[in-house]
DSSP file (Angstrom, degrees, kcal/mol; ACC not computed):
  #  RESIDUE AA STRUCTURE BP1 BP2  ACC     N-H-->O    O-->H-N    N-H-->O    O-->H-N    TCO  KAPPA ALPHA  PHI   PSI    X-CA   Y-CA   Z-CA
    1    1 A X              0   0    0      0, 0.0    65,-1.2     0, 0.0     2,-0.5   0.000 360.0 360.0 360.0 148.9   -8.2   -0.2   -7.5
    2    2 A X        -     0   0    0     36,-0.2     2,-1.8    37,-0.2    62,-0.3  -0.943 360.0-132.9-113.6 133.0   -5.9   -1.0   -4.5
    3    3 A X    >>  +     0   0    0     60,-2.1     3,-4.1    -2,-0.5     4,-2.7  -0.546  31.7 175.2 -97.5  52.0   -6.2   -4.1   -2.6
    4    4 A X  H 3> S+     0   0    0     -2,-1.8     4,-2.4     1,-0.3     5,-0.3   0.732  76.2  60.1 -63.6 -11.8   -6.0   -2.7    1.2
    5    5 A X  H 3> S+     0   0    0     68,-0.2     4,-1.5     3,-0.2    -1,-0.3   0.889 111.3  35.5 -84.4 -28.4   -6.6   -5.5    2.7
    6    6 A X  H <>>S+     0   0    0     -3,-4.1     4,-0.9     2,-0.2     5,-0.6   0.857 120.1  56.8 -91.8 -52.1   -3.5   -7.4    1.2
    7    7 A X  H  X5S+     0   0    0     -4,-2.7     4,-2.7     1,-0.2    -2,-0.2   0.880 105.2  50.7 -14.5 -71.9   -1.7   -3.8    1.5
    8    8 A X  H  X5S+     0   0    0     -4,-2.4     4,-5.4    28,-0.2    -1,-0.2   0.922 107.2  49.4 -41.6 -53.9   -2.4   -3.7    5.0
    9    9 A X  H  X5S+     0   0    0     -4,-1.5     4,-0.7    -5,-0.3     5,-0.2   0.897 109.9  52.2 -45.0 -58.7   -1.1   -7.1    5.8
   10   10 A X  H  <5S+     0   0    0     -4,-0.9     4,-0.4     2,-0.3    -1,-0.2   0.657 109.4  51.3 -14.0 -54.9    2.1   -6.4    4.0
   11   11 A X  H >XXS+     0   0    0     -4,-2.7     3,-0.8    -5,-0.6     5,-0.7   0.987 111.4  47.3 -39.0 -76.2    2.2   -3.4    6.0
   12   12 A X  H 3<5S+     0   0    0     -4,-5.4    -2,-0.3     1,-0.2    -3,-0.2   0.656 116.9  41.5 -55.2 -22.9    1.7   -5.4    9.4
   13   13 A X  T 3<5S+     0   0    0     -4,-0.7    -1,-0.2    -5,-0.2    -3,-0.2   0.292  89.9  82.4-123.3  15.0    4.0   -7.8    8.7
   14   14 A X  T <45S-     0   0    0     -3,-0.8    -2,-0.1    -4,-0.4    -1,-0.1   0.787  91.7-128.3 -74.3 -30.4    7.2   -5.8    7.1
   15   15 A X  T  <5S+     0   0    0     -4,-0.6     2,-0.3     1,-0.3    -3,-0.1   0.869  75.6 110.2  81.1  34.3    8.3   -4.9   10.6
   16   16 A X  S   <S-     0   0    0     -5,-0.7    -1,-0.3     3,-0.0    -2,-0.2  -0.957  72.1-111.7-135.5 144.2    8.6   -1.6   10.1
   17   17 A X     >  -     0   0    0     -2,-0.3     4,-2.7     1,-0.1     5,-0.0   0.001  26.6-119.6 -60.4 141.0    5.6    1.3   12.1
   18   18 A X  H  > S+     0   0    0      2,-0.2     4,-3.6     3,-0.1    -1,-0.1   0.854 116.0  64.2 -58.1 -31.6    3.4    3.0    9.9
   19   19 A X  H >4 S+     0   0    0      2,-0.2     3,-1.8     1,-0.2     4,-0.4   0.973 110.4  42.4 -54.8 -80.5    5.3    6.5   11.5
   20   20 A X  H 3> S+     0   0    0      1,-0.3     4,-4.8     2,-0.1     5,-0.3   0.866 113.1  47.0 -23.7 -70.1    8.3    5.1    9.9
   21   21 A X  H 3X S+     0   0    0     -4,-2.7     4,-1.0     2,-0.2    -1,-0.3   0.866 114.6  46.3 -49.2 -39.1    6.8    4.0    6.6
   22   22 A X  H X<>S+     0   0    0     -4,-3.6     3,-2.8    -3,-1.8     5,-0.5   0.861 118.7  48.6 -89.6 -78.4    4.8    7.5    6.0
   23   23 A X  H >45S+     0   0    0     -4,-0.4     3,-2.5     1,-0.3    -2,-0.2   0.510 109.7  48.7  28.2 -84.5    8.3    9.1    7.1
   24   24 A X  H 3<5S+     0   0    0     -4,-4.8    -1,-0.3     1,-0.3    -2,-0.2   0.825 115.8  46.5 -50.6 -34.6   10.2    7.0    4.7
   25   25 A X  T <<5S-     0   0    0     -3,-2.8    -1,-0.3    -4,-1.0    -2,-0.2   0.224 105.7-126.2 -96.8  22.1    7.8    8.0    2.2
   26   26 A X  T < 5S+     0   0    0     -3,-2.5     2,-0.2     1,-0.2    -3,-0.2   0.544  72.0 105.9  -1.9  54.3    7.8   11.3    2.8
   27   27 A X  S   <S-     0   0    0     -5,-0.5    -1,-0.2    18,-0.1     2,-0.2  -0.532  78.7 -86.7-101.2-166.9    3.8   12.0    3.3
   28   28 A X     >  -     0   0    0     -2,-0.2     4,-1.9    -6,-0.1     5,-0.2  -0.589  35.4-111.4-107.1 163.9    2.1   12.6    6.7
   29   29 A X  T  4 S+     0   0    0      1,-0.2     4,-0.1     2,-0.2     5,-0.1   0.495 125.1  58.2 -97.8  -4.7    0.9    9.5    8.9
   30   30 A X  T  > S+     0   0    0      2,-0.2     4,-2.5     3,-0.1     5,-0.3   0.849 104.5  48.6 -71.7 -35.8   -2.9   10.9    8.0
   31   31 A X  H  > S+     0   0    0      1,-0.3     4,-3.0     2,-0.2     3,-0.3   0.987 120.2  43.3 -78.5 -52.3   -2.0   10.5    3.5
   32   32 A X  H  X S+     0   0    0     -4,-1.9     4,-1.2     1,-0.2    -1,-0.3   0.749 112.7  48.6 -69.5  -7.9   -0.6    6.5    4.7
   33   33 A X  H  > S+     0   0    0     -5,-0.2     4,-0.6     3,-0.1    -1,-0.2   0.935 116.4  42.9 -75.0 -49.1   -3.6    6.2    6.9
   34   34 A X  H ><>S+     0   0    0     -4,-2.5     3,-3.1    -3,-0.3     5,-1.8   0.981 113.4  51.0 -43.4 -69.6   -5.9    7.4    3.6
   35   35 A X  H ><5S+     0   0    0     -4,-3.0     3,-2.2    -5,-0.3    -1,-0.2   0.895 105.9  56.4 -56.3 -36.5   -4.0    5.3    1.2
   36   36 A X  H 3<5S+     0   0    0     -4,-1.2    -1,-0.3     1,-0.3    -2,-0.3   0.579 109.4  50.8 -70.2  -2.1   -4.6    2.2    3.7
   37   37 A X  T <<5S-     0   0    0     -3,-3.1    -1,-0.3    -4,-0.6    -2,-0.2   0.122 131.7 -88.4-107.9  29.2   -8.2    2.8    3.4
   38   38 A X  T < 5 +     0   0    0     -3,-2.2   -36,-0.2    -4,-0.2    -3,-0.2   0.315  66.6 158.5 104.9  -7.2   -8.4    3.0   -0.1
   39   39 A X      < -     0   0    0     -5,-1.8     2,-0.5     1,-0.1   -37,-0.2   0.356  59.0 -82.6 -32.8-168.1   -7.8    6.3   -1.0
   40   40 A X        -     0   0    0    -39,-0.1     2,-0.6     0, 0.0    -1,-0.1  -0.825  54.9-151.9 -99.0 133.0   -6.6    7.2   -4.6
   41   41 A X        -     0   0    0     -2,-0.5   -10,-0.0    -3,-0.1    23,-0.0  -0.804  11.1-116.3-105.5 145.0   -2.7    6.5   -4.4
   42   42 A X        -     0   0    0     -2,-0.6     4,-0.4     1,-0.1    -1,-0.1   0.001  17.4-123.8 -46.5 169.5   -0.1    8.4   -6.6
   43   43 A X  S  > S+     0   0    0      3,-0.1     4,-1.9     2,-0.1     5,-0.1   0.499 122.1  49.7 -93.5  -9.8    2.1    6.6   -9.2
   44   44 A X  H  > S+     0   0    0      2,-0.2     4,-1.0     1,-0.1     5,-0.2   0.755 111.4  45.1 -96.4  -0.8    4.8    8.4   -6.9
   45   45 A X  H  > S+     0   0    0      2,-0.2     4,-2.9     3,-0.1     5,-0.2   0.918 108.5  58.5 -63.4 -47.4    3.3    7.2   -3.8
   46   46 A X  H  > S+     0   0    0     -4,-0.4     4,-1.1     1,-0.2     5,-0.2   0.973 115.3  32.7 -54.7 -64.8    2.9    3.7   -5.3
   47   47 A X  H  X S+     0   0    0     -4,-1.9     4,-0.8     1,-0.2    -1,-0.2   0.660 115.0  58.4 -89.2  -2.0    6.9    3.2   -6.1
   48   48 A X  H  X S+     0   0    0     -4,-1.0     4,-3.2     2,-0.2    -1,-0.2   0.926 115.2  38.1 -65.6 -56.3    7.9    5.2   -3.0
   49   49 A X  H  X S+     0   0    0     -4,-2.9     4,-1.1     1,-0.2    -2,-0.2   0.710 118.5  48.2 -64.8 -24.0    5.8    2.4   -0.9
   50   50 A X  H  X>S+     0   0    0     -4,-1.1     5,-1.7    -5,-0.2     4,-1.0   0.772 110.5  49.3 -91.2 -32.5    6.8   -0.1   -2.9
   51   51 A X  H ><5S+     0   0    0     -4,-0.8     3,-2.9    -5,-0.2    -2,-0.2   0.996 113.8  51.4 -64.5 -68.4   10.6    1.0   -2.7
   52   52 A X  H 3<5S+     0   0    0     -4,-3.2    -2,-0.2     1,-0.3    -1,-0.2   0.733 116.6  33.6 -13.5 -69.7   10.1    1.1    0.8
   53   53 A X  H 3<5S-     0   0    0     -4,-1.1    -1,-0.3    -5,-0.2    -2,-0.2   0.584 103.8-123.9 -59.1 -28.5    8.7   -2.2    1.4
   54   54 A X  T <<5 -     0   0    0     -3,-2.9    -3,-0.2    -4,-1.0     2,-0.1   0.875  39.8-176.8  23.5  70.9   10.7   -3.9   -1.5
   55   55 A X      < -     0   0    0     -5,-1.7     2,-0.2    -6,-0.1    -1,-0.1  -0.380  28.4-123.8 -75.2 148.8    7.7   -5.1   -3.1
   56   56 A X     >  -     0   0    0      1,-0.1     4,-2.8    -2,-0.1     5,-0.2  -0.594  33.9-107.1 -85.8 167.7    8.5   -7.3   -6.2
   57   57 A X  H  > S+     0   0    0      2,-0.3     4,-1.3    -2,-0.2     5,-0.3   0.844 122.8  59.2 -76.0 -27.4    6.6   -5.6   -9.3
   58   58 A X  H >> S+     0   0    0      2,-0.2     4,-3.9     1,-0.2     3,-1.8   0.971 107.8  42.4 -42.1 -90.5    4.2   -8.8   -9.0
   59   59 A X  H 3> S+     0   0    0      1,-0.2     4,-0.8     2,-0.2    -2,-0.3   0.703 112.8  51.5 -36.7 -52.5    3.4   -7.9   -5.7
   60   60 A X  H 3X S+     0   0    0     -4,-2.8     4,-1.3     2,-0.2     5,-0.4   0.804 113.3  47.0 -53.9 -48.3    3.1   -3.9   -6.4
   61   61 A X  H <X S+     0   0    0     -3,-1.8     4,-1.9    -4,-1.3    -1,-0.2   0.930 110.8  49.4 -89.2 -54.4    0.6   -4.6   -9.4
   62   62 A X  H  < S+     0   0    0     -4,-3.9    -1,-0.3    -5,-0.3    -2,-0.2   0.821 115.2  46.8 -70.5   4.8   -1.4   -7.0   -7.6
   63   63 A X  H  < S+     0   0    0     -4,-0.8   -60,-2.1    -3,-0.4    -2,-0.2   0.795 127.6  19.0 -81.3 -45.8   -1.6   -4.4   -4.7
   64   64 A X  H  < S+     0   0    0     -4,-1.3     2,-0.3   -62,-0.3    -3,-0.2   0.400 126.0  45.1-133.7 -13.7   -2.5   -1.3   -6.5
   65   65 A X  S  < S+     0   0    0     -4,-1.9     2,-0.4    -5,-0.4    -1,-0.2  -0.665  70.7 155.9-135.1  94.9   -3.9   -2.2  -10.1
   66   66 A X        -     0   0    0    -65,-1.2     3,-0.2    -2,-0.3    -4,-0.1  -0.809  30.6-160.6-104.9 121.8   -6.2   -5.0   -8.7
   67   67 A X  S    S+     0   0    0     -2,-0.4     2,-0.3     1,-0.2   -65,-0.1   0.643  83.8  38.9-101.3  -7.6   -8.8   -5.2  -11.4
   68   68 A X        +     0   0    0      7,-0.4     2,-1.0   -67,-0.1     7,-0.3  -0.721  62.2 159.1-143.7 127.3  -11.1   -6.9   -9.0
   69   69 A X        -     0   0    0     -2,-0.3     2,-0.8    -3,-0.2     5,-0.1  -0.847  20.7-172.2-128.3 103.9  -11.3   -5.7   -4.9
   70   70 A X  S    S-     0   0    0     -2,-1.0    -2,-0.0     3,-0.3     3,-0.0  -0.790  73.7 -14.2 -97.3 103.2  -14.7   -6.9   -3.5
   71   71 A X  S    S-     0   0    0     -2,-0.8    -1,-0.2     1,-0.2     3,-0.1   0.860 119.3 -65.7  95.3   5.1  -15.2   -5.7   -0.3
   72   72 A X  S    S+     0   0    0      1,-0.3     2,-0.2   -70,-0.1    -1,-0.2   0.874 103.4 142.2  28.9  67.6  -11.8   -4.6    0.2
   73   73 A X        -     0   0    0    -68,-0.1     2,-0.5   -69,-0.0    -1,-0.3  -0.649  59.5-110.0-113.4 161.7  -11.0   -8.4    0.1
   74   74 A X        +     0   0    0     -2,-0.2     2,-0.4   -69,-0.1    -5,-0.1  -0.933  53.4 154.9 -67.6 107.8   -8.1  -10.3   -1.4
   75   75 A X              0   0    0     -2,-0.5    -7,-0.4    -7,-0.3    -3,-0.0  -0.999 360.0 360.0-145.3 155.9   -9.4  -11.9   -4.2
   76   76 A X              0   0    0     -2,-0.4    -7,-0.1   -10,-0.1    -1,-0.1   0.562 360.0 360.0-102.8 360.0   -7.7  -13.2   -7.5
């Protein structure tokens, strides 16, 4: 389960446009809108976004295998 709400932030505060980021990742800026609402993400979506971002593999895992997302909350 993916953790959009810490996604998102991460998103917002990388300094780079979502245009850019689904660009970079080569989907359309509707499959990164999907994924920031919780869609089902690829495992090549996952390290594309993660490449992108330069999430550490910490960060990745607690982003996208979250075992518990209440509410699309951050919670540990």
């Amino acid at each position: 389960m993916t953790d959009t709400v810490l996604l998102n932030e991460l998103v917002d505060n990388s300094g780079v446009s979502k245009i850019w980021l689904a660009r970079k990742i080569g989907c359309s800026r509707q499959r990164l809108y999907k994924i920031l609402e919780g869609s089902e993400v690829k495992a090549s979506e996952i390290q594309s976004i993660s490449d992108a971002l330069k999430f550490t593999p910490a960060t990745r895992d607690k982003i996208f295998f979250a075992k518990k997302v209440a509410s699309n909350t951050t919670e540990e």
